[in-house]
C-alpha positions in Angstrom: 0.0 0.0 0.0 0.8 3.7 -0.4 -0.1 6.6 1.0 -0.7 9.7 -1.0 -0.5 12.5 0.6 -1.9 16.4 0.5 1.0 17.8 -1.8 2.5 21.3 -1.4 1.9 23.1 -4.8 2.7 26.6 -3.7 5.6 28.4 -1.6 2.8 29.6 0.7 0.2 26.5 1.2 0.2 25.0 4.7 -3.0 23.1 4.0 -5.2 22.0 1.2 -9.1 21.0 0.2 -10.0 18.1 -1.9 -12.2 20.1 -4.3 -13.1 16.5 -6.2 -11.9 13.1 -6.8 -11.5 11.8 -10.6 -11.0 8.1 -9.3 -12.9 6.2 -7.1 -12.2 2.8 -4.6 -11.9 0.6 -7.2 -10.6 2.5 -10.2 -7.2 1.6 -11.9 -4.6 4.2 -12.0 -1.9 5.0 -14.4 1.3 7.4 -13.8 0.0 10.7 -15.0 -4.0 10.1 -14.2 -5.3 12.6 -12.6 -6.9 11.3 -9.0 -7.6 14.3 -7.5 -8.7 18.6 -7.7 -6.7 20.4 -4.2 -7.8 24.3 -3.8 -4.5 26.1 -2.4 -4.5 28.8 -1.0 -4.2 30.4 -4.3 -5.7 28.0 -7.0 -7.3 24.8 -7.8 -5.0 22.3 -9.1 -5.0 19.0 -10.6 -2.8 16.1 -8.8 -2.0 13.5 -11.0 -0.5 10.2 -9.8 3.0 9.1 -9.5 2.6 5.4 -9.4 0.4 2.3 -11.0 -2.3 0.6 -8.5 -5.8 0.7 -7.7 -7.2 3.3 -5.3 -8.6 1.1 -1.9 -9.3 4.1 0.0 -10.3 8.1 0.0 -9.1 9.1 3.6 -10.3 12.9 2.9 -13.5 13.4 1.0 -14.7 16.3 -1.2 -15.2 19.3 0.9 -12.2 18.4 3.5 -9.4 20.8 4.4 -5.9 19.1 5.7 -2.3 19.9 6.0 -0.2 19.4 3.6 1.9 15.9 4.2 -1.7 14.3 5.5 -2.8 11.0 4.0 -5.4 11.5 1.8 -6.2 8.4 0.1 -4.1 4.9 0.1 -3.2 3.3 -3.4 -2.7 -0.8 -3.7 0.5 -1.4 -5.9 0.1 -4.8 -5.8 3.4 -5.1 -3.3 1.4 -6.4 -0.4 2.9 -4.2 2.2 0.6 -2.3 4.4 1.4 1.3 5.0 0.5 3.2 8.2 -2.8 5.1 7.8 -3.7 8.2 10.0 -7.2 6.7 10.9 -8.2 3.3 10.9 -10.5 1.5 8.3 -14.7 1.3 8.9 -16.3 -1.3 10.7 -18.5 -2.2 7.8 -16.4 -0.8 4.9 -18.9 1.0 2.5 -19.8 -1.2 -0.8 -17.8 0.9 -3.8 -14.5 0.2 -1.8 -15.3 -3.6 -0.8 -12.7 -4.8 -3.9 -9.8 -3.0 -2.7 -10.2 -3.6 1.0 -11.0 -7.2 1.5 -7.3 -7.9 1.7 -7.4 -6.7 4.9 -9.9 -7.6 7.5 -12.1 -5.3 9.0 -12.1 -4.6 12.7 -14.9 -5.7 14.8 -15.5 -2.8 16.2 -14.2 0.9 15.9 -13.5 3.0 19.0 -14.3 6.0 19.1 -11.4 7.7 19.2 -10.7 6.2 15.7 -13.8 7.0 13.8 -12.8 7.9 10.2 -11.8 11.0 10.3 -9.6 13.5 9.2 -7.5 15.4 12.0 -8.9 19.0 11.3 -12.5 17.2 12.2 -11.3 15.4 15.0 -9.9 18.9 16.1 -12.8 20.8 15.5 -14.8 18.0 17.7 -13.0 18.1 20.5 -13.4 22.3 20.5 -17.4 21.7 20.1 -17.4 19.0 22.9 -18.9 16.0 20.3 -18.5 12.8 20.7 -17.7 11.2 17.1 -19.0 7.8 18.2 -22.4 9.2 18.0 -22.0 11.1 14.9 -22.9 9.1 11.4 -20.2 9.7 8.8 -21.6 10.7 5.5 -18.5 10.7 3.8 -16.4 7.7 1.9 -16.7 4.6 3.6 -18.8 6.6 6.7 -15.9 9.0 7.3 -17.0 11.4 9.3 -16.8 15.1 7.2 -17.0 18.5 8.8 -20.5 19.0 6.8 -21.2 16.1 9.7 -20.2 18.1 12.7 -22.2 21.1 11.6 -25.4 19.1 11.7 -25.5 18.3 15.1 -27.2 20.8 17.3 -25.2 23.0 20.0 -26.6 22.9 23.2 -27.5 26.0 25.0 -24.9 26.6 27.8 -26.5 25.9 31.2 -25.3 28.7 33.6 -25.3 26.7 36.9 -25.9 29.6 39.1 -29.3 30.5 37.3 -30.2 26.6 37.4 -30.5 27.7 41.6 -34.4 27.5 42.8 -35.5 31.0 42.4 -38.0 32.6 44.5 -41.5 32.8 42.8 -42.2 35.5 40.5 -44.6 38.2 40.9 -47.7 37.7 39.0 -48.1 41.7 38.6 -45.0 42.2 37.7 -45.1 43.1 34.2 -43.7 40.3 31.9 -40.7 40.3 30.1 -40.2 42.0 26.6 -39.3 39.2 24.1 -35.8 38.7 23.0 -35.5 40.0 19.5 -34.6 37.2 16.6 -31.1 38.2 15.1 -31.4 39.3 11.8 -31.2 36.9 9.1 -27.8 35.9 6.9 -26.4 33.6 5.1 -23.0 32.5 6.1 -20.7 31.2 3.1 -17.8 29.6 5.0 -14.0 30.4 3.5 -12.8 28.1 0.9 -8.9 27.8 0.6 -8.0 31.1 -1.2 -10.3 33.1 0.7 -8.4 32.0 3.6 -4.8 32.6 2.6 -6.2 36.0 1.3 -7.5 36.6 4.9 -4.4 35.4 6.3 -1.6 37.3 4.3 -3.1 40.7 3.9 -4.3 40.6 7.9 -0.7 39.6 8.3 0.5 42.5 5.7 -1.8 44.7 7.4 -0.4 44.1 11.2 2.9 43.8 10.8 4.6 45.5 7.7 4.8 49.7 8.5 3.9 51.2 5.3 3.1 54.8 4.2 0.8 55.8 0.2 2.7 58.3 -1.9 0.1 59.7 -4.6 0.3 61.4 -7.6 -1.3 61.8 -11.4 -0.4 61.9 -15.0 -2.0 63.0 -17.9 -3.2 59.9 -19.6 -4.6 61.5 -23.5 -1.7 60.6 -25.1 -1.4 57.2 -23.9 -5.6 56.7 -24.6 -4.5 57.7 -28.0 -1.6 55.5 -28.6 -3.4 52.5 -27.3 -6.2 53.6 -29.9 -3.7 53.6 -33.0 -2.4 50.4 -31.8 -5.1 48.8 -31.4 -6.6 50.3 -35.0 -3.4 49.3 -36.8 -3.3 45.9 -35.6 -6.4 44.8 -37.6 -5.9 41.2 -36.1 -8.4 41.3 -33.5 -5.2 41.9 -30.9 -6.2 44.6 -28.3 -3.5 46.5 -26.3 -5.7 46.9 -23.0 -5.0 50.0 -20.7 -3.6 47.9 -18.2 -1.2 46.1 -21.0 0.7 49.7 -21.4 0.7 50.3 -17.2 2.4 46.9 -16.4 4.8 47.9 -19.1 5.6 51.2 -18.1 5.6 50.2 -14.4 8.2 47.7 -15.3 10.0 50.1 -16.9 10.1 52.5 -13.7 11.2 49.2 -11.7 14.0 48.7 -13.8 15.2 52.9 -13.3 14.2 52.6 -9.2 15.8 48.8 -8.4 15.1 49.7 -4.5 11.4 50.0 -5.4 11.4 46.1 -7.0 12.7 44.7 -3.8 11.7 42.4 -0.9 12.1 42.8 3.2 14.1 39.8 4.9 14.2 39.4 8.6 17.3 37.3 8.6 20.3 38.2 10.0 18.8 41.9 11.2 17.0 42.5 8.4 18.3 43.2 4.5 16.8 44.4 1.4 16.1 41.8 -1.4 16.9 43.3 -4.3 15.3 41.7 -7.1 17.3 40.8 -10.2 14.1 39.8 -12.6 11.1 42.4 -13.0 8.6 40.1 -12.5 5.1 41.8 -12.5 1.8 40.5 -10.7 -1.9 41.7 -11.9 -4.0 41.5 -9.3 -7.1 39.3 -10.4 -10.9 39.0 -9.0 -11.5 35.7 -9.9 -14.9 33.6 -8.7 -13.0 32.3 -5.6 -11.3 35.7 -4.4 -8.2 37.9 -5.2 -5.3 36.2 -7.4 -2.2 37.7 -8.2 -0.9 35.8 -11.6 2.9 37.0 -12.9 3.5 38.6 -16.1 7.8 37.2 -15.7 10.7 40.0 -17.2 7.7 42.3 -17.8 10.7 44.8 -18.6 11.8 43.2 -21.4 8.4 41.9 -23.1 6.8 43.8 -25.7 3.0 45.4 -24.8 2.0 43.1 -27.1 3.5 40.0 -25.4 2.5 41.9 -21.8 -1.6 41.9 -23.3 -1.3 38.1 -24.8 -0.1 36.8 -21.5 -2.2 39.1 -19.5 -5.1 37.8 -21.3 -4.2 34.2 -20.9 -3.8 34.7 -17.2 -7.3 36.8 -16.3 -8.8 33.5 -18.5 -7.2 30.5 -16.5 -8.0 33.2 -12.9 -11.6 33.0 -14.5 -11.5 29.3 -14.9 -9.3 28.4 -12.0 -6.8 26.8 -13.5 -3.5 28.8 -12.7 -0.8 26.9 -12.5 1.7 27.4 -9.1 4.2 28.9 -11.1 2.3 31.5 -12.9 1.6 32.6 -9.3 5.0 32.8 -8.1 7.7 34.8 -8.2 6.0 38.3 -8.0 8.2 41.0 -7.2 5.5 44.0 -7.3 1.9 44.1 -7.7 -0.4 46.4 -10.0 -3.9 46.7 -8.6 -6.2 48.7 -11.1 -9.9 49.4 -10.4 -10.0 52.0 -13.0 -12.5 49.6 -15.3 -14.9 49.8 -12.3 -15.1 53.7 -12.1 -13.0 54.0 -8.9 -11.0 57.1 -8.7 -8.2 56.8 -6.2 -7.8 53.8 -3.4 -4.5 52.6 -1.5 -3.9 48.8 -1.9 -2.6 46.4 0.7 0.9 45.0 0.1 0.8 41.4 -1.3 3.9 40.0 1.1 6.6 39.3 0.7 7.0 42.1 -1.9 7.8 45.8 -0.8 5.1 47.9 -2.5 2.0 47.8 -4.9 0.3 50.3 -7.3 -3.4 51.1 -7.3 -4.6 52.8 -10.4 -7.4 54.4 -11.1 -9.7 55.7 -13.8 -8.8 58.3 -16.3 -11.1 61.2 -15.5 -11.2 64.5 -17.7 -10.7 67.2 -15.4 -10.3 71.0 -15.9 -6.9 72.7 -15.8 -5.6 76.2 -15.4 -2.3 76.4 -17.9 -1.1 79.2 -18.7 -4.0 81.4 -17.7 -6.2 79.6 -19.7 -8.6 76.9 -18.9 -8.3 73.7 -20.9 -9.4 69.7 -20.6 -6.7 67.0 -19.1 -7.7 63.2 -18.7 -5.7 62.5 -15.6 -5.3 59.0 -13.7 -4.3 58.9 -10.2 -1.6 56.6 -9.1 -0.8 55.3 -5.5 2.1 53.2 -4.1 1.9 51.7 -1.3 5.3 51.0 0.2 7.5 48.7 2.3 9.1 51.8 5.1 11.5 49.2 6.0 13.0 49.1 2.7 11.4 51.5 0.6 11.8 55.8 1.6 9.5 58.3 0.8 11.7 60.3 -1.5 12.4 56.7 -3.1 8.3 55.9 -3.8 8.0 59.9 -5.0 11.0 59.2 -7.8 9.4 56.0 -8.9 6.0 58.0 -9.4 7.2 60.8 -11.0 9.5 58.4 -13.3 6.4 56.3 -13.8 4.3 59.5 -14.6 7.2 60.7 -17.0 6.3 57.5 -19.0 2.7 57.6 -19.0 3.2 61.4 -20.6 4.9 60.2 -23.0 4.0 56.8 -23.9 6.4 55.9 -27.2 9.0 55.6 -24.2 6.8 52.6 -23.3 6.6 51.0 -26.4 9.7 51.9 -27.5 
């Protein structure tokens, strides 16, 4: 037998969720099948198997967050050797997975301390006061799931001092007002990206000093370039707005290097200067905020930038990003500008040292030269890193960045 365990497919993931099984008890499997859909903490990933068997067991079932290096389901390789398991089998092993398990017989009876369960249940049962021994498994082979713990009732607390005999109550005393109901909701727990999301940026939040460095640039001659690209390329290619910022942000990391760089703790602390200009978009995708990589963003073309781009903000959309095209970020450009917002600060995406919110490009009225005239201006903001990052350091990167933006055949140059 062998145990397959909960991978680790990203630099970040401490624990997974089996989002679904493509083989069940039963099933041959092939080097390269894939068994089994994990949601990271940044993207839903297929796991394909690394050796030939047939799968006798699902330890975690659909639905089930665990740690990475946790047994999720056992494989029979035909070698005859048991492996250890975390939890031990069923009594009455359920009928899909009778082929795979009668090699081994079942116990008479299960304690309860070794219901089939996973160890975040088990945890979670222990904190609720249940006893899993009373508690019918719904999952694989009557594994206990966490959908099972949340359908058993919670007791009221009993306050033993008010359980005292109480003297009789006054029958012209006026009665009590009820209680009101609390309002109605509907509670959506976190899946495994909402979590890390909650995790990191509470974490960025908390811990990382920052300070937001603001300033605009005058964006009608980079509407009108993108329009002339996009009208001589005739191919249904479209340079995007954001396509020329990633490029011209890239192009301000390369000038500012202190600005592209990381904070480490080790050894005192040190500033990570980055080598590669490595880009991340940041993404709303149907599970939560993503950050996919546009890699050497300073030396790709716009047009390369917008094909990659696109293919990212598709596979985000489908949740199919790979851990690589999430990795290796080393600063973040955050634009809400296609939703009408105006000016926001973003929240550091650790461990990189600052990220740029952009907004929309707004026509506003100018004084120049004592004569009123039209300017479409966008407002940028960087938030920054003040470990690593100065504010006379953030205000050259802006006004190198704005430089750019004014005159955008420096970006596509």
């Amino acid at each position: 037998m062998i145990d397959i365990l909960m991978p680790r497919l990203s630099d970040t993931m401490t624990e997974g969720a089996i989002a679904a099984w493509h083989k069940k008890p039963g099933d041959a499997v092939a080097p390269g099948d894939v068994l089994v859909e994990i949601e990271t903490d940044k993207a839903l990933m297929e796991q394909e198997a690394y050796e030939a068997g047939v799968l006798a067991e699902i330890l975690v079932a659909e639905g089930e967050n665990v740690a990475i290096g946790t047994p999720i389901a056992r494989l029979d390789d035909g070698s005859g050797e048991d492996a250890p398991v975390a939890a031990a089998a069923p009594a009455a092993p359920a009928p899909q997975a009778a082929s795979a398990s009668t090699s081994a017989p079942a116990p008479a009876s299960a304690s309860p301390d070794r219901r089939p369960a996973s160890p975040l249940v088990r945890k979670i049962a222990r904190e609720r006061g249940l006893d899993l021994a009373a508690i019918p498994g719904t999952g694989p082979g009557g594994r206990i799931v966490r959908a099972d713990l949340d359908a058993v009732p919670v007791a009221p607390a009993v306050d033993p001092v008010r359980t005292q005999e109480q003297p009789p109550a006054d029958a012209s005393a006026p009665a009590p007002a009820p209680a009101s109901a609390p309002a109605p909701a509907d509670r959506i727990p976190f899946d495994g990206i909402r979590r890390a999301i909650a995790s990191r940026l509470t974490e960025s939040a908390t811990t990382v000093p920052t300070f937001t460095v603001t300033a605009s640039a005058d964006v009608a001659g980079l509407l009108g370039l993108r329009a002339e690209l996009n009208a001589a390329a005739g191919d249904g290619t479209r340079i995007s707005v954001n396509d020329l910022l990633v490029r011209a942000v890239a192009l301000a990391l390369r000038q500012h290097p202190g600005v592209n760089a990381s904070y480490s703790a080790a050894d005192g602390g040190a500033t990570l200067l980055h080598r590669r200009v490595n880009v991340g978009i940041a993404v709303a995708s149907p599970s939560g905020l993503v950050v996919p990589v546009v890699p050497d963003a300073d030396r790709a073309s716009v047009s390369t930038i917008s094909a990659v781009a696109r293919r990212l903000v598709e596979k985000a959309a489908d949740r199919t990003l790979s851990a690589a095209e999430l990795a290796d970020g080393t600063f973040t450009v955050s634009n809400l500008g296609m939703h009408g917002v105006e000016h926001f600060t973003a929240i550091i995406n650790p461990p990189q040292g600052a990220i740029l919110a952009v907004g929309a490009a707004r026509d506003e009225l100018a004084l120049v030269d004592g004569e009123i005239v039209n300017r479409t201006r966008m407002r940028l903001t960087i938030t920054a890193d003040h470990r690593i990052i100065d504010g006379a350091l953030a205000a050259q990167f802006l006004a190198t960045l704005v430089s750019l933006l004014e005159h955008p055949l420096r970006v596509i140059a």
